[in-house]
Legacy VTK file of the C-alpha trace (Angstrom):
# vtk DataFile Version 3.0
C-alpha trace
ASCII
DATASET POLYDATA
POINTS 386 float
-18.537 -29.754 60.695
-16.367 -27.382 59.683
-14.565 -27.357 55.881
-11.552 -26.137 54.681
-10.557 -26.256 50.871
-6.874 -25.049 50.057
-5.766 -23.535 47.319
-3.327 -26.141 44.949
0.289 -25.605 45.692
1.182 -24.158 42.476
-1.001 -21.408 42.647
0.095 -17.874 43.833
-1.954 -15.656 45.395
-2.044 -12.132 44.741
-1.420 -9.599 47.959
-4.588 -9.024 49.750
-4.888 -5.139 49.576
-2.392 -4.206 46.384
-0.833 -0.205 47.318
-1.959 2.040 44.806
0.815 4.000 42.541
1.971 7.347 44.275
0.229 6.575 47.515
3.441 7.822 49.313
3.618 10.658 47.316
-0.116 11.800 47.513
-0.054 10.801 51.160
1.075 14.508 52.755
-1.144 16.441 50.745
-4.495 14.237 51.368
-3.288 14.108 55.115
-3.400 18.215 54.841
-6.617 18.168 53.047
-7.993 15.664 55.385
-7.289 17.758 58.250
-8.919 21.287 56.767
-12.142 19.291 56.037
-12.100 17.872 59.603
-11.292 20.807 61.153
-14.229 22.723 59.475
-16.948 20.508 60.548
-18.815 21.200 63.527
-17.939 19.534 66.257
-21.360 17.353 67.097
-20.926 15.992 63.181
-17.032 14.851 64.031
-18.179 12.787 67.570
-21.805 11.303 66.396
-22.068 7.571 66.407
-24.313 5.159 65.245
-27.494 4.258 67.439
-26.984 1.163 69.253
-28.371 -1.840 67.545
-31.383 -3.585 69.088
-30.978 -7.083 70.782
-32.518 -9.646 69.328
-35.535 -12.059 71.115
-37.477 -15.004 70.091
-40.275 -14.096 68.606
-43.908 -14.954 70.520
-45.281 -17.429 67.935
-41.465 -19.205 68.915
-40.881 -19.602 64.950
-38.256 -16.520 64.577
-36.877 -13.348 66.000
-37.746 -9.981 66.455
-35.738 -6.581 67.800
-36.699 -5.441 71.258
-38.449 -3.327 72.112
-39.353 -2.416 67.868
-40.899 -5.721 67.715
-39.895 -5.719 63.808
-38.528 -9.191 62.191
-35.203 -10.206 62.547
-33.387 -13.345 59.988
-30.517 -14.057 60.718
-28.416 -14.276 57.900
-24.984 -14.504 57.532
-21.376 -16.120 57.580
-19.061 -18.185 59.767
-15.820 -16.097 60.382
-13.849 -18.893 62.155
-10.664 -18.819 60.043
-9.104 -17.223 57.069
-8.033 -18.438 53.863
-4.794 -19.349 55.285
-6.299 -21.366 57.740
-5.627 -19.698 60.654
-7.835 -18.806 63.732
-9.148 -15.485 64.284
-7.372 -15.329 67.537
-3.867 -15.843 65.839
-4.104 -12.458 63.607
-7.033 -10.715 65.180
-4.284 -8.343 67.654
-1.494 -8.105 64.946
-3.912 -7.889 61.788
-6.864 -5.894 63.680
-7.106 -3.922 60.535
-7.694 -7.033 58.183
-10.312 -8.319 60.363
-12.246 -4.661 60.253
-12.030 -4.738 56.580
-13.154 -8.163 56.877
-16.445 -6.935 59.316
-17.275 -4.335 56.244
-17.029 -6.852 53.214
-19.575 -9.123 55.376
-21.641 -6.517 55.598
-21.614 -5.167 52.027
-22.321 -9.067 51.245
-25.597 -8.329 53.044
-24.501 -10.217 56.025
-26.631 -9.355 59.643
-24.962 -11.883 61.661
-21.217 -13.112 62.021
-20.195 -16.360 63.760
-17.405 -16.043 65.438
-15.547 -19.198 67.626
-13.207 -19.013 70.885
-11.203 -21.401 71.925
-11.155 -21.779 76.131
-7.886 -21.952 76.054
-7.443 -18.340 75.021
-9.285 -17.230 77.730
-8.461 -18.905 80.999
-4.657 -19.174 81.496
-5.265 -20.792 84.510
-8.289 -22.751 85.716
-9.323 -19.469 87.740
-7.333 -17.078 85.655
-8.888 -15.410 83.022
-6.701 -14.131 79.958
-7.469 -9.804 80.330
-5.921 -8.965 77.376
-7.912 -11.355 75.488
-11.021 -10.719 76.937
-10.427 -6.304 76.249
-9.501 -7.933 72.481
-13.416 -10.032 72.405
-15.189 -6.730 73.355
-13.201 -4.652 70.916
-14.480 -7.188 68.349
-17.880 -6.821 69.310
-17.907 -3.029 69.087
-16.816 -3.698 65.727
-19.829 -5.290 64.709
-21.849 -3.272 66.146
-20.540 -0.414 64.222
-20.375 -2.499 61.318
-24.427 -3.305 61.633
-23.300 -6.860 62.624
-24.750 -8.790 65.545
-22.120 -11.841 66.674
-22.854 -14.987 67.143
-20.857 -16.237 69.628
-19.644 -19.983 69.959
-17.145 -20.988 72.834
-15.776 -23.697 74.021
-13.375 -24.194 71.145
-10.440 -26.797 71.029
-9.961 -26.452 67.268
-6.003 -26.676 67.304
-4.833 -29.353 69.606
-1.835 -27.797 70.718
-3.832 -24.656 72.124
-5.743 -26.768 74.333
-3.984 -26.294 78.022
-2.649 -29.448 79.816
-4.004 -28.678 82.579
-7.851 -28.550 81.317
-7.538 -31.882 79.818
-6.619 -33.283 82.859
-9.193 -32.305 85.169
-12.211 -34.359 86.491
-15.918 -33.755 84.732
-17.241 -31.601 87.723
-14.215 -28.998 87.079
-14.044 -29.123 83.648
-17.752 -27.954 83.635
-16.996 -25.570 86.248
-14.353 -24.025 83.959
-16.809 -23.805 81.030
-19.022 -21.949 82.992
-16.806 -19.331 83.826
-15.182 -18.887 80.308
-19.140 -18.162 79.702
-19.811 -15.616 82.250
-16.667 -13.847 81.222
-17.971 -13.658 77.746
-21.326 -12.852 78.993
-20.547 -9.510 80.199
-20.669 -8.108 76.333
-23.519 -6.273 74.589
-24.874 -6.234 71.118
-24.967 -10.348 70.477
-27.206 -12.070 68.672
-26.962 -15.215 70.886
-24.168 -17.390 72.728
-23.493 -20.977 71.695
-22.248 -23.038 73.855
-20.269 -25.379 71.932
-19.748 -26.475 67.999
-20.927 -29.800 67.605
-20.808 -31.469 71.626
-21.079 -35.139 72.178
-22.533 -36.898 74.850
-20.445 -40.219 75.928
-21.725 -44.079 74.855
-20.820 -47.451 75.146
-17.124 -47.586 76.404
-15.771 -44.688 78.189
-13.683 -42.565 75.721
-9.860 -41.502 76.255
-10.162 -38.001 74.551
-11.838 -34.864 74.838
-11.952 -34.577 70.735
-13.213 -36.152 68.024
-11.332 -36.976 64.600
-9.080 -34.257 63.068
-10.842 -32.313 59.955
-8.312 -30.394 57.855
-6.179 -30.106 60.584
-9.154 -29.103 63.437
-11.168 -30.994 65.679
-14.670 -29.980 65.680
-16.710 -32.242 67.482
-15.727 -31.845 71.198
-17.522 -34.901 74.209
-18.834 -33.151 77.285
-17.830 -36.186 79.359
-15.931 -39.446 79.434
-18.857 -41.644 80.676
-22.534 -41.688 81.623
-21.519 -42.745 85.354
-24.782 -44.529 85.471
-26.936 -42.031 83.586
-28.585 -41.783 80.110
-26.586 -39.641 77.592
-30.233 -36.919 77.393
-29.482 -36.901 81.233
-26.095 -35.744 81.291
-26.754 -33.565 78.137
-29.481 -31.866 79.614
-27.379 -31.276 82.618
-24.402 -29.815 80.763
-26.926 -27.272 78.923
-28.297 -26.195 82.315
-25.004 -25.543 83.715
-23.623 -23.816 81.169
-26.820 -21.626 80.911
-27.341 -20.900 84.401
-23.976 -19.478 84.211
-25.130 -17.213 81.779
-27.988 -16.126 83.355
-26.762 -15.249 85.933
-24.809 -12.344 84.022
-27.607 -11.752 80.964
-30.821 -12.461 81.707
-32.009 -12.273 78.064
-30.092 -12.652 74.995
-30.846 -16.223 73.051
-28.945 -19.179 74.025
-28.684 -22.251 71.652
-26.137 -25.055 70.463
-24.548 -26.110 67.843
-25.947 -29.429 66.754
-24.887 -32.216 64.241
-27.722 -33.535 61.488
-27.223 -37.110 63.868
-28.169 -35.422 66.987
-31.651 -36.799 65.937
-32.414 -40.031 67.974
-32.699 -42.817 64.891
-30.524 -46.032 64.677
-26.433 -45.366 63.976
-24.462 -42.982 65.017
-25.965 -39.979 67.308
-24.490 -37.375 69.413
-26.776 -37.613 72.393
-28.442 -34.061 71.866
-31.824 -34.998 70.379
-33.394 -31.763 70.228
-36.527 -32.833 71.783
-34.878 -33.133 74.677
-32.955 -30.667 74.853
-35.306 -27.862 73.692
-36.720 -26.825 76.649
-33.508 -25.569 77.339
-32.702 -24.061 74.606
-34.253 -20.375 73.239
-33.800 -21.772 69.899
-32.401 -25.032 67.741
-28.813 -24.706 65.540
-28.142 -27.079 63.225
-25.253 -28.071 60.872
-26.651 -29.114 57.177
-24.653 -29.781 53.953
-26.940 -30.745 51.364
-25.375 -33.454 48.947
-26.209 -34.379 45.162
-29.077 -35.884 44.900
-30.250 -35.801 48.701
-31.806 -32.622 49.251
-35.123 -34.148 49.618
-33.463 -36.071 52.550
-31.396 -32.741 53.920
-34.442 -31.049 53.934
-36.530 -34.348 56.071
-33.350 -33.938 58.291
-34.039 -29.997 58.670
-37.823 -31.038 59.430
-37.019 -33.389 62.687
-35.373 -30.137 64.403
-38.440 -28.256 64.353
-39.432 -29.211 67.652
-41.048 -26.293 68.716
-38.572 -23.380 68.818
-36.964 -21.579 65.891
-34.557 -22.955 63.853
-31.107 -21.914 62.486
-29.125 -23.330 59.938
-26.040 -22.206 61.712
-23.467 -24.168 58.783
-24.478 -24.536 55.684
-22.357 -24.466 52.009
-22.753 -26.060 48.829
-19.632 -28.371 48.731
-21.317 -31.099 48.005
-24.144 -30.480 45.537
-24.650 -28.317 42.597
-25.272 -24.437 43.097
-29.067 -25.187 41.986
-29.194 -27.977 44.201
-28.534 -25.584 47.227
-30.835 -23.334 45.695
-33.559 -25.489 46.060
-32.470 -26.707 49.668
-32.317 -23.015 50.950
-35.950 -22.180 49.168
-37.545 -24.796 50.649
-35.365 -24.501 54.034
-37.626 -21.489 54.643
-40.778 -23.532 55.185
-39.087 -24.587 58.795
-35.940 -22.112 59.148
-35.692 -19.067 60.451
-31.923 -18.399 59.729
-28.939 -19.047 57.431
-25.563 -18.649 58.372
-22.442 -19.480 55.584
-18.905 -18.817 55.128
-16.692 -16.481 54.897
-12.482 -16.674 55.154
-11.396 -12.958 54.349
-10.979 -12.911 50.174
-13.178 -10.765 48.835
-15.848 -11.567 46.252
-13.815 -9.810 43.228
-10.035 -11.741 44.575
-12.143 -14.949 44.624
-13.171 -13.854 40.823
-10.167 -13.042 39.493
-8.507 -16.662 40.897
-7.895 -19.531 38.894
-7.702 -21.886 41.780
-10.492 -24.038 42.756
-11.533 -23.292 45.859
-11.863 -19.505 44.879
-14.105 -20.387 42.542
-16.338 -22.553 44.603
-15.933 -19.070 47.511
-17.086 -17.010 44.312
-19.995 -18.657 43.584
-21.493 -19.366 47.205
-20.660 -15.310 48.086
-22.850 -14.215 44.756
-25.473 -16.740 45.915
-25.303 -15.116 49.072
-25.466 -11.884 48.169
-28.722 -12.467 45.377
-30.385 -14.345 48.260
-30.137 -11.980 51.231
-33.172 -11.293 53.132
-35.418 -8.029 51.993
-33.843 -8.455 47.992
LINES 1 387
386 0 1 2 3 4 5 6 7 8 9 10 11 12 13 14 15 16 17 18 19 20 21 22 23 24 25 26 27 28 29 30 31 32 33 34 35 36 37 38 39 40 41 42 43 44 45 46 47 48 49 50 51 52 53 54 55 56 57 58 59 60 61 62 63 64 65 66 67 68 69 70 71 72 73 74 75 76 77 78 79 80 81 82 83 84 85 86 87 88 89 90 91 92 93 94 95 96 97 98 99 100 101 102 103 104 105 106 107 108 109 110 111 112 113 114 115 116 117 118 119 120 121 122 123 124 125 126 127 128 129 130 131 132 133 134 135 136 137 138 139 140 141 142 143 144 145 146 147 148 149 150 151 152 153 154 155 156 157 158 159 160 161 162 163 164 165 166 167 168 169 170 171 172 173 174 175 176 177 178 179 180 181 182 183 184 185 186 187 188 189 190 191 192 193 194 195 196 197 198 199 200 201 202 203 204 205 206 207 208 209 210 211 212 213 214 215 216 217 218 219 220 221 222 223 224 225 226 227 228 229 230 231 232 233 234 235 236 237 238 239 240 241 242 243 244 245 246 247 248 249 250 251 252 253 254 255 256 257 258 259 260 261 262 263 264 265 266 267 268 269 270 271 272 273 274 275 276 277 278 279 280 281 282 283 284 285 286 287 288 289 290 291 292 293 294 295 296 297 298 299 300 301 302 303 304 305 306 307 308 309 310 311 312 313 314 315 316 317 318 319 320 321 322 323 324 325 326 327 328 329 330 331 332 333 334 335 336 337 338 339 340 341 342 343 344 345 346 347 348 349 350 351 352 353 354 355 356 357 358 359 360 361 362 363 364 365 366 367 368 369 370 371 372 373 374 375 376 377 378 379 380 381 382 383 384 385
């Protein structure tokens, strides 16, 4: 599950990039300068790029990853860029404000970030059931060249129906068989990029129980719906059946474009099959068709002896990723703990991160900021290799 604290009305945030005195000024003479230093560079210096960044594969002991074909470790670690501050999807600023979310890419690596989540919503991409959006699909691959040049490797989720009103009419009203049939091709349009870490296939799915259900979404959180159902009703079959069959759709589609990069799914902490509530995706039935486990996992105030039993019944053979993870509900030593001993069993840790930077979230009085400012410095102490 997704959060998303707001700042207090009262408070007033300052602009996100403040202009520096004289820039206008300065501007024709740096320009000139610019262009002398350019111009006196030889030419093979002025059109180098970076090497391409290796893809990433389960490792053989199936406990964590390694680059192909180097063979050296890979932990994922990094942040959730769903939204920013204001709320707002990456697809709503990501063609207007394409400069924001580059800045954005850099800060997440200076953080010490390897990995970036990033979440589409189908509706973006298919205007009609056959019709793919172009213009949004040139936009996804100019985003992933990003992070490759930024020394990022995306995580991709899809499947998104965050906002309500961007989900078409039409999708919502067709039958199971065509719905999935539409999932699959959103995924082997998004296959056809390079450089990701893995695809997920959905944040947070839901197999149907009990009484057949009357919408695709689950309960509104701060204004999104995260938890999505994969059908209406189990038409005679177990929820692990029609589960299992949803995965194997979705990643033959896949497959059938990328024969290699990791596929997973984004699980809740009651996927696990004990009394209450579940989802339907107990991992150990669903691993075999996984290349590795994500799971969702807030640790609260005194429970992180519990979180971390949780984190324990997902090791089911493949590696693990913390895939959501914050401390909004327990102390910043608390989370300390839970991510130190997270490390007996995970092989990944993947946060937050809305746009402010580190020294804006500092210099705020407001709450949230604060709570941003801490988790980022955690972050940052903690990375991998420090």
């Amino acid at each position: 599950m997704y959060f998303q604290p707001r700042d207090p009305p009262h408070v007033t945030r300052s602009p996100r990039r403040p202009a520096w005195p004289g820039v206008r000024r300065i501007a024709p003479l740096v320009c000139f300068i610019g262009a002398l230093v350019v111009l006196s560079l030889p030419l093979a210096l002025t059109s180098a790029e970076p090497p391409p960044l290796e893809p990433v594969r389960v490792a053989a002991d199936q406990r964590g990853f390694v680059l192909h074909p180097s063979g050296r470790p890979f932990q994922p670690w990094g942040f959730n860029y769903d939204h920013d501050d204001r709320g707002r999807l990456l697809e709503d600023y990501w063609q207007t404000e394409w400069p924001t979310v580059a800045e954005d890419f850099q800060e997440m690596k200076d953080l010490g970030a390897n990995v970036v989540r990033v979440h589409l919503q189908l509706g973006r991409f298919l205007t009609r059931e056959h019709e793919p959006d172009r213009a949004q699909l040139a936009q996804f691959q100019k985003l992933v060249r990003l992070a490759e040049s930024t020394g990022l490797r995306p995580a991709v989720t899809g499947l998104g129906c965050y906002h309500k009103q961007d989900v078409p009419a039409w999708y919502d009203t067709l039958p199971v068989p065509r719905r999935w049939a539409v999932q699959a091709r959103f995924w082997e349009a998004i296959a056809r990029a390079s450089a990701i870490f893995c695809y997920d296939l959905m944040n947070e799915p839901v197999a149907p129980a009990g009484t057949a259900a009357k919408d695709w979404l689950g309960p509104a959180f701060a204004g999104k719906h995260f938890v999505q159902r994969i059908a209406f009703d189990l038409a005679g079959r177990s929820r692990t059946v029609v589960a299992q069959a949803w995965i194997r759709h979705l990643t033959r589609a896949i497959r059938a474009i990328d024969s290699a990069t990791p596929i997973t799914v984004g699980l809740v902490p009651w996927g696990l099959d004990r009394p209450g509530l579940t989802s339907g995706f107990d991992p150990k039935a669903i691993v075999a068709d996984l290349d590795f486990i994500s799971v969702h996992l807030y640790p609260e105030a005194g429970k992180v002896a519990e979180e971390l039993a949780t984190l324990h019944a997902f090791a089911v053979g493949k590696p693990v990723v913390i895939e959501e993870t914050f401390p909004l509900k327990c102390s910043r030593p608390e989370f300390a703990r839970f991510i130190t001993e997270s490390r007996a069993v995970a092989a990944g840790w993947i946060g937050f991160y809305w746009g402010k930077p580190l020294v804006e979230c500092r210099q705020s009085t407001a709450i949230p900021d604060a709570l941003m400012a801490g988790w980022l410095e955690f972050f940052q102490h903690q990375r991998p290799g420090k």
